[in-house]
KOLBA-505526 format. One line per 2 residues: their letters; for each residue x, z, y negated of C-alpha. Coordinates in pm, 1 decimal, padded with zeros to 6 digits. Layout:
A	X:Z:Y | ...
***
This chain:
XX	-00878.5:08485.4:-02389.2 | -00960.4:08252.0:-02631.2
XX	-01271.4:07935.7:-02588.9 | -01257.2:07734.1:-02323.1
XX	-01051.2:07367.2:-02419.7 | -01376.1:07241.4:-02261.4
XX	-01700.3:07454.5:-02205.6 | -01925.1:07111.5:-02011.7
XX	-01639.3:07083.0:-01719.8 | -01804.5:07213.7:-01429.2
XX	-01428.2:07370.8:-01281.5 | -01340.4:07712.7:-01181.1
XX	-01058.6:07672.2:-01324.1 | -01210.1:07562.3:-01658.4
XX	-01050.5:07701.3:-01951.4 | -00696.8:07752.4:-01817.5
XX	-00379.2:07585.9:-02008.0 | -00113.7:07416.3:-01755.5
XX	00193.8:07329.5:-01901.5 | 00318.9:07065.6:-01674.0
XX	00704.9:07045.1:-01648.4 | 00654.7:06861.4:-01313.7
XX	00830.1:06494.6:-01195.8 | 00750.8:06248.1:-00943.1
XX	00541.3:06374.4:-00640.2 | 00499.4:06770.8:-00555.2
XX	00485.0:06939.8:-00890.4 | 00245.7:06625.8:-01018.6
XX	00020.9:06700.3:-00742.9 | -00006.9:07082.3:-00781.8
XX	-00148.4:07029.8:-01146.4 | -00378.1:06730.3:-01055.5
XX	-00518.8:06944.8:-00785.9 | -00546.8:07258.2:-01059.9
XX	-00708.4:06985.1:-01317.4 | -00962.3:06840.9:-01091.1
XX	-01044.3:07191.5:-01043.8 | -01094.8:07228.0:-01439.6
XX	-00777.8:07313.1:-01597.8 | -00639.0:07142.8:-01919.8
XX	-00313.4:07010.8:-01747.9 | -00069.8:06905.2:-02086.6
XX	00212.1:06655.5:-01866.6 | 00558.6:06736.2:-02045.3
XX	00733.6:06367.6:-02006.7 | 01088.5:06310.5:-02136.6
XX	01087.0:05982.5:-02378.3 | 01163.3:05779.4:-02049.6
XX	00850.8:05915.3:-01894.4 | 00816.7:06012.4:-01533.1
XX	00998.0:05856.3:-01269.0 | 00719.4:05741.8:-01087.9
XX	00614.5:05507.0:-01392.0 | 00916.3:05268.5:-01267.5
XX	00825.4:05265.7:-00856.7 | 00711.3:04971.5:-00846.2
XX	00565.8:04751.2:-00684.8 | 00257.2:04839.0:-00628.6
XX	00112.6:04812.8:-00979.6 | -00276.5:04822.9:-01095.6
XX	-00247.1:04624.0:-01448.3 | 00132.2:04718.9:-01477.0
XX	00116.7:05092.5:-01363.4 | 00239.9:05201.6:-01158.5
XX	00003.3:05311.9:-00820.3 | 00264.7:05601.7:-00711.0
XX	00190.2:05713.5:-01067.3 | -00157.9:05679.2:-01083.5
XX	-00196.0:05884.9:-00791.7 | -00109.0:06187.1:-00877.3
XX	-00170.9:06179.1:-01249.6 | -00560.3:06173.2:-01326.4
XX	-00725.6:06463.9:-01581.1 | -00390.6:06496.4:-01743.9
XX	-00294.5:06462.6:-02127.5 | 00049.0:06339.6:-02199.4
XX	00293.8:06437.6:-02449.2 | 00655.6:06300.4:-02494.7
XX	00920.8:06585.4:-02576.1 | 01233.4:06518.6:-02605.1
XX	01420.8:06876.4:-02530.8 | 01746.4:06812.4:-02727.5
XX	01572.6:06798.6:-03008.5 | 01511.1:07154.9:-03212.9
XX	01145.1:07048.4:-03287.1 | 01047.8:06890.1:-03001.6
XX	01222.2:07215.8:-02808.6 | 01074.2:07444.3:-03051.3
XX	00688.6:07251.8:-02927.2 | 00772.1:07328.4:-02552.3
XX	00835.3:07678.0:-02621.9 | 00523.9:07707.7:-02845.8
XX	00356.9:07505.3:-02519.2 | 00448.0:07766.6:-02292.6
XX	00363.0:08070.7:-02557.3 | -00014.0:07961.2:-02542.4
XX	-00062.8:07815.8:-02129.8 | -00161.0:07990.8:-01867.9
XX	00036.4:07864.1:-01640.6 | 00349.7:07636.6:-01629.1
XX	00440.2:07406.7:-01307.5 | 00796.4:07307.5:-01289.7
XX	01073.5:07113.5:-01043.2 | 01391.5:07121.0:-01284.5
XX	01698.8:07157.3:-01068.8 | 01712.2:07575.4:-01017.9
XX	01861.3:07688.8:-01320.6 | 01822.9:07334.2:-01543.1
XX	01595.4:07528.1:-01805.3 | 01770.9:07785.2:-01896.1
XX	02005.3:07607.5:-02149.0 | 01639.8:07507.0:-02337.0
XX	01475.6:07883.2:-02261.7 | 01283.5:07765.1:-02047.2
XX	01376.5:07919.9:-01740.7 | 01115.3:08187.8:-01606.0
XX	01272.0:08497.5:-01804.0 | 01248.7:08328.6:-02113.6
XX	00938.9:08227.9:-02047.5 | 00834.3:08549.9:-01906.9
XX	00949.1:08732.7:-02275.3 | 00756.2:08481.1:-02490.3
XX	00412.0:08510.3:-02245.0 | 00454.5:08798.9:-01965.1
XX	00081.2:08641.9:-01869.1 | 00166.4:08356.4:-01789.4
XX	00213.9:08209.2:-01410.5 | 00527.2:08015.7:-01387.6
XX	00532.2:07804.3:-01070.5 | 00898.9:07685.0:-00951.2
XX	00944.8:07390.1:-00690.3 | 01289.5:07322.4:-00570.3
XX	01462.1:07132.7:-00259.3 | 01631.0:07417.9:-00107.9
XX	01629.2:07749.4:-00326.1 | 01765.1:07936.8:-00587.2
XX	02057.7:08026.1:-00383.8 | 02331.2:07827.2:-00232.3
XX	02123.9:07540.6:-00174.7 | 02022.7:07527.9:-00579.9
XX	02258.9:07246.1:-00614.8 | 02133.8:07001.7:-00323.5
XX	01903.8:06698.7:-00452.6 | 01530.1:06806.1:-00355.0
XX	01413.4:06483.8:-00254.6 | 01152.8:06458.8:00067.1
XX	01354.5:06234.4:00298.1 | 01633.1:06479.6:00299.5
XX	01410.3:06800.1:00343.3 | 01259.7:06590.1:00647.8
XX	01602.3:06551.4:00741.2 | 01756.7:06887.3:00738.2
XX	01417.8:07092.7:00837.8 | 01386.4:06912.6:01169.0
XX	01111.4:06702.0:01096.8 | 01262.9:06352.5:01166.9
XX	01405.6:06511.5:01468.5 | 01048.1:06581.3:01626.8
XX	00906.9:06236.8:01473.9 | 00970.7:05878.3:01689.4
XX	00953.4:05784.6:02072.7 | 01217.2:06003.1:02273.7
XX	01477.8:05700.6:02343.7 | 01404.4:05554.9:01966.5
XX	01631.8:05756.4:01673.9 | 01481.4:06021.0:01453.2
XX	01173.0:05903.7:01211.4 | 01046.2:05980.8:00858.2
XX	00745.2:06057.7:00851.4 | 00506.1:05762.3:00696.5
XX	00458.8:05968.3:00358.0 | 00646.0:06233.8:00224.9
XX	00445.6:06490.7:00335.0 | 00706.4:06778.8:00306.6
XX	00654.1:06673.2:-00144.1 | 00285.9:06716.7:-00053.3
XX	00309.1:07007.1:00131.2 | 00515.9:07200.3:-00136.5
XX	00271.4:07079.5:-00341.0 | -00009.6:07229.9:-00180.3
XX	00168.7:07605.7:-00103.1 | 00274.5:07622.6:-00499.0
XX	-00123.7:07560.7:-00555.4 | -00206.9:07798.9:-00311.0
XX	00066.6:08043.1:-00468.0 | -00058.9:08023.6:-00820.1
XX	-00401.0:08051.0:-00723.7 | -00315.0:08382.4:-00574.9
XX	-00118.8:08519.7:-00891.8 | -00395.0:08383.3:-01104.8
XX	-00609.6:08630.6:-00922.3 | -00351.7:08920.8:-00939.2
XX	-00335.8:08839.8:-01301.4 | -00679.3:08887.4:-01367.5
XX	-00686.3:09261.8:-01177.1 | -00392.5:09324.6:-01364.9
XX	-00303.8:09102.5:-01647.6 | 00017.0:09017.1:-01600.0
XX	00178.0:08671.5:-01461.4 | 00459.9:08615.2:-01250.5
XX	00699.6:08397.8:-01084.4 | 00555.5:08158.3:-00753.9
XX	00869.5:07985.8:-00594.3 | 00878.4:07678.3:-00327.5
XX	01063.0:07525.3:-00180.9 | 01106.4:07182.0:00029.0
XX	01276.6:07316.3:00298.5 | 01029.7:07642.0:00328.3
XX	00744.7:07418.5:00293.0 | 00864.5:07205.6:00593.1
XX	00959.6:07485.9:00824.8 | 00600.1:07646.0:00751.1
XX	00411.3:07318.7:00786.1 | 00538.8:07234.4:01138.7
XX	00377.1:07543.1:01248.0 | 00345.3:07524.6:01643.2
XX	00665.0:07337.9:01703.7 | 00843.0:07574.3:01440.6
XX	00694.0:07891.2:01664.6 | 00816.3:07697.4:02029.7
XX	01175.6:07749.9:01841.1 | 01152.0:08099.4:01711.3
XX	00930.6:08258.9:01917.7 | 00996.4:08069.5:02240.8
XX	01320.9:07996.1:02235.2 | 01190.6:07611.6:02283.2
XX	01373.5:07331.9:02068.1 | 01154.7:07096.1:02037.2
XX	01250.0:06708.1:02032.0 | 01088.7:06400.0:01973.7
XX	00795.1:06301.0:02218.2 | 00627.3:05988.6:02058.4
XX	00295.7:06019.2:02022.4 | 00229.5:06279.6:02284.3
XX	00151.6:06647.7:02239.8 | 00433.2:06926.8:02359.6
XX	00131.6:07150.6:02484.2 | -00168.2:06947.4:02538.1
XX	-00224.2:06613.4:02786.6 | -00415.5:06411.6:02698.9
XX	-00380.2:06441.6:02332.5 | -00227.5:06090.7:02242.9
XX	-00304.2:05675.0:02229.7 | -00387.2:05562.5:02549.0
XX	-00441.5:05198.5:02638.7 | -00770.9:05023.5:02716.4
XX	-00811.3:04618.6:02771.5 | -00742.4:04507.9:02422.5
XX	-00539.3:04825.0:02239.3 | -00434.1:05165.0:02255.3
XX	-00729.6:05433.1:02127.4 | -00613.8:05827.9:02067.6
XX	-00816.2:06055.1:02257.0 | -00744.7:06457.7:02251.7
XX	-00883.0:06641.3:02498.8 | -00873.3:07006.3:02378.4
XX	-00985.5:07200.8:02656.3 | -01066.0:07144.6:03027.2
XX	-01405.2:07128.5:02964.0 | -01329.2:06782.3:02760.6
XX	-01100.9:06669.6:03018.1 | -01372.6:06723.1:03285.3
XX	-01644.1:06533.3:03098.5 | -01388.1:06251.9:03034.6
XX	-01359.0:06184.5:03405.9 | -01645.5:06198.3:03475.6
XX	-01726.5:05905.2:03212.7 | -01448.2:05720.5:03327.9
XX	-01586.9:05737.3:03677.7 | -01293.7:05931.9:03809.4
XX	-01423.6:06264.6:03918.4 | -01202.5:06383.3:04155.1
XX	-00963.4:06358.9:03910.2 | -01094.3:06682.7:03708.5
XX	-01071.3:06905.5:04046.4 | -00661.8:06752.5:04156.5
XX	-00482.4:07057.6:04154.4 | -00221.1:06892.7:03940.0
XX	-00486.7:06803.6:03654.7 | -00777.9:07087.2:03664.5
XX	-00573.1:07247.5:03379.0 | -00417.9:07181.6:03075.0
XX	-00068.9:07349.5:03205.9 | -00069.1:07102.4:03489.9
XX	-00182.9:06812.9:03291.4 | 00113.4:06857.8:03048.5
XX	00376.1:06911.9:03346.4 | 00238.5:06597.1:03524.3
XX	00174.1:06394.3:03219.5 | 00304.0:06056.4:03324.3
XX	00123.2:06076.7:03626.2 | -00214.3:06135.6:03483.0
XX	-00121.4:05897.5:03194.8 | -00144.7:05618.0:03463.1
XX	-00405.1:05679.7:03668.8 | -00573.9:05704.5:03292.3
XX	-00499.9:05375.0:03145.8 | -00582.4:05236.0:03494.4
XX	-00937.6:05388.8:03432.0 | -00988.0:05287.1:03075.0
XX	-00856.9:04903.7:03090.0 | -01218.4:04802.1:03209.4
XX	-01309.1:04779.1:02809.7 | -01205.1:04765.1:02481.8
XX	-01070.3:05039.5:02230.3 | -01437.1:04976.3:02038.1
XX	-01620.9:05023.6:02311.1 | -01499.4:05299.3:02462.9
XX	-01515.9:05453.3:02130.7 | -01870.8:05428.4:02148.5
XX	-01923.0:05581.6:02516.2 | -01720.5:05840.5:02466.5
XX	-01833.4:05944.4:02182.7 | -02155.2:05994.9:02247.5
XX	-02035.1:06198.2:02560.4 | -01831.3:06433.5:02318.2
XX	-01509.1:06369.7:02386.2 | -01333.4:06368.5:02079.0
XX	-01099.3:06014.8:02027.1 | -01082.1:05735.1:01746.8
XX	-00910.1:05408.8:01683.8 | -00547.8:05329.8:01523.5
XX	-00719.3:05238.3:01185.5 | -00493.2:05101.2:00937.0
XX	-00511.7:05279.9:00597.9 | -00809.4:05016.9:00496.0
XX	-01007.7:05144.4:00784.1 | -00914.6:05495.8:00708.5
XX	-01085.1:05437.2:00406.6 | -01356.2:05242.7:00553.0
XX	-01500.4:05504.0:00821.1 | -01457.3:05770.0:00536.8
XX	-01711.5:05613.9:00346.8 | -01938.1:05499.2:00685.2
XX	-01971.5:05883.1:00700.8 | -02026.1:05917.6:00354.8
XX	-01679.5:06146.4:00257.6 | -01707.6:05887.6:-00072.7
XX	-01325.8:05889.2:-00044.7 | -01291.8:05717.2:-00367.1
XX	-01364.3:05842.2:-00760.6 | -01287.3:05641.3:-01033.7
XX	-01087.0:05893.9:-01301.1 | -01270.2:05799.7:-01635.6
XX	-01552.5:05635.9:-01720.7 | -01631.6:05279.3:-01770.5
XX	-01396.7:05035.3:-01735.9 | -01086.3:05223.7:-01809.6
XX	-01182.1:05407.2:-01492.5 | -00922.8:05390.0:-01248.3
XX	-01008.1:05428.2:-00888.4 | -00820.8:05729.7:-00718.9
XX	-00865.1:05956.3:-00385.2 | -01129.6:06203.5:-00434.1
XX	-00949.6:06578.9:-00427.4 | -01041.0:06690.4:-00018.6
XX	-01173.5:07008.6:-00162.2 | -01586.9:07046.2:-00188.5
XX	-01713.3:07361.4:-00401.3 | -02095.7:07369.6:-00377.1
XX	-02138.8:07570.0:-00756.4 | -01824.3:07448.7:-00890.5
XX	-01686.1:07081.8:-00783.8 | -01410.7:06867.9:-00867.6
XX	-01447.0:06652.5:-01157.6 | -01261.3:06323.2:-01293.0
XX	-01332.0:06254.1:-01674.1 | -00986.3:06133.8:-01784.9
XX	-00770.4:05872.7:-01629.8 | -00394.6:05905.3:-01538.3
XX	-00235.0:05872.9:-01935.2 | -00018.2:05595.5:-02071.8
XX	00315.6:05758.8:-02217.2 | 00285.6:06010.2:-02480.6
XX	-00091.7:05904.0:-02522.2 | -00224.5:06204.0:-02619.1
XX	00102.6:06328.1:-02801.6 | -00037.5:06336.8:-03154.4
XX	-00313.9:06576.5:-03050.1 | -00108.9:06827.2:-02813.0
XX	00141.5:06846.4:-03080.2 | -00141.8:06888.8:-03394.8
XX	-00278.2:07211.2:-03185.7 | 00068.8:07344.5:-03111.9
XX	00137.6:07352.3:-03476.7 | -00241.3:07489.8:-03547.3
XX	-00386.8:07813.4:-03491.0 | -00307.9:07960.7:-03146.0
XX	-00680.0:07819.2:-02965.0 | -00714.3:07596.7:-02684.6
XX	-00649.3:07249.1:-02750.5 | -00946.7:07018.4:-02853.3
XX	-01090.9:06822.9:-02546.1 | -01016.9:06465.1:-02506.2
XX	-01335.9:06204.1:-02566.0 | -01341.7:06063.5:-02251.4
XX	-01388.8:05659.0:-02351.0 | -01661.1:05449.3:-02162.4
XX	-01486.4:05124.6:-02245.0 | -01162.8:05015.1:-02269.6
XX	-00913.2:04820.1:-02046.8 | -00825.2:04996.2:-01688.0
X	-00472.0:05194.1:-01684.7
***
């Protein structure tokens, strides 16, 4: 292996060359997870950039927020692929990286050699990381887009209230989901390749992603023969485990285990209720749900949502309030999770999510902000044409206007 691209980054993944072939939401936030973690992630745009740099509105001085999301710690380079020398710089790209993260259509690089065995011949090291909608078989062709994986998975047919019609869910979460099991997936063959040296092909997609990540109400299907529909807010196996109301708005409180349930009765003064045959345990609690829902709300309406926060709380029952995402943000930081990094330095930081992930020898870092189009072209494509050594590293500015 040749130097490190940057030897001060504090990563684990410091070092490593990602060629990122990646549009719009899942691939982009595989490599910005894998370049907060160190990695030199080179984004591959076409001359019309990333999709994501058009969703708009919202916009943070003209860019795109959807793009500035999952973009941070990246370098961009514009390369047009039906052009010989532009082509003839991906391949070069994908000769010297590490690893290469793409969501092409299944079977949309091969007509550039850039499909995994063409890649595979030029670098059999290399870990090349495929994210489609639906497979490389007869669902290549469908358009991998999330709203139609949460669609045909089953998703929007367990999300909404049980008279309402089926729900997306508020994000896409099935794009960051396959975004998360292709990190997971390359971290893995990073590891094989360093017992064996050799790379191979990780493959996701949507659809596998969203079957996987529904976990418990996927297993009530296969395993108990259970098809589970939509129930609102309320839990299939566990009662209480939803909003309930109180005098001035609803507040979620999930009571695991009967030992929670037992201690929330008695707090709400109701202690007969934790012995009723019908409520002692969580089986009968879930078959007599409405029931105990009432008698519940009946209990709780005495205060509000903030104050029975408070009590119940400190009796260890777990609950919280319906924040909106400003509150979300809010009580992260009242319990010091420092939710938000600015990617950069000085004012061309740009404020971003911190990456959920704390390593206590080697954390996340954020020294480059998400790049303007083709920004760092001239440099990406100076070291493809140099000797075969890891790109230089970026200065990271300390003034300069915010992206």
């Amino acid at each position: 292996m040749t130097e490190p691209t940057s030897p001060s980054r504090p990563g684990p993944l410091s070092g490593l060359v990602v060629a990122d072939f990646a549009r719009v939401l899942a691939g982009p936030y595989c490599t910005m997870l894998l370049a907060d973690l160190g990695a030199d992630v080179i984004k591959v745009e076409s001359p019309g950039g990333d999709d994501t740099r058009n969703w708009v509105p919202p916009v943070r001085d003209g860019v795109s927020t959807y793009y500035l999301a999952v973009n941070r710690n990246k370098r961009s380079v514009v390369l047009d692929l039906a052009q010989p020398d532009d082509l003839a710089a991906a391949h070069e790209l994908t000769r010297r990286a590490d690893i290469m993260v793409q969501n092409f259509k299944p079977g949309g690089l091969a007509r550039f050699a850039l499909d995994y065995p063409a890649v595979h011949d030029r670098n059999p090291g290399l870990i090349y990381a495929s994210i489609s909608g639906f497979g490389t078989g007869p669902g290549a062709a469908l358009p991998g887009y999330d709203v139609i994986a949460q669609a045909v998975s089953g998703l929007m047919s367990l999300t909404g209230d049980p008279d309402g019609p089926p729900q997306r869910a508020g994000i896409s979460l099935v794009d960051i989901l396959a975004g998360l099991h292709a990190t997971a997936g390359i971290l893995a063959a990073l590891e094989h390749r360093h017992r064996t040296g050799a790379g191979q092909h990780v493959e996701v997609s949507l659809l596998s992603s969203a079957l996987s990540g529904m976990a418990n109400q996927s297993s009530a299907y296969v395993a108990g023969g259970v098809l589970p529909m939509r129930m609102g807010n309320s839990h299939p196996s566990l009662t209480p485990y939803e909003p309930l109301p109180t005098s001035d708005g609803d507040l979620v409180i999930a009571a695991g285990n009967d030992r929670q349930f037992a201690r929330l009765c008695t707090v709400l003064g109701d202690t007969e209720l934790a012995t009723d045959p019908r409520f002692a345990q969580n089986s009968g609690r879930t078959a007599h749900r409405a029931e105990l829902r009432a008698r519940l709300a009946g209990r709780l309406a005495g205060r509000t949502s903030a104050e029975w926060f408070e009590v119940l709380t400190a009796a260890g029952i777990p609950c919280g309030p319906i924040n909106s995402l400003a509150g979300g943000v809010a009580t992260a930081e009242d319990l010091d999770l420092r939710p938000v990094v600015a990617a950069g330095e000085g004012a061309a930081g740009v404020p971003t999510i911190r990456n959920p992930i704390t390593l206590s020898a080697t954390p996340p870092d954020y020294p480059l902000p998400p790049p303007a189009l083709d920004e760092h072209g001239a440099e990406v494509r100076a070291w493809l044409t140099g000797p075969a050594a890891r790109p230089p590293a970026s200065p990271v500015p300390d003034t300069g206007e915010s992206r």
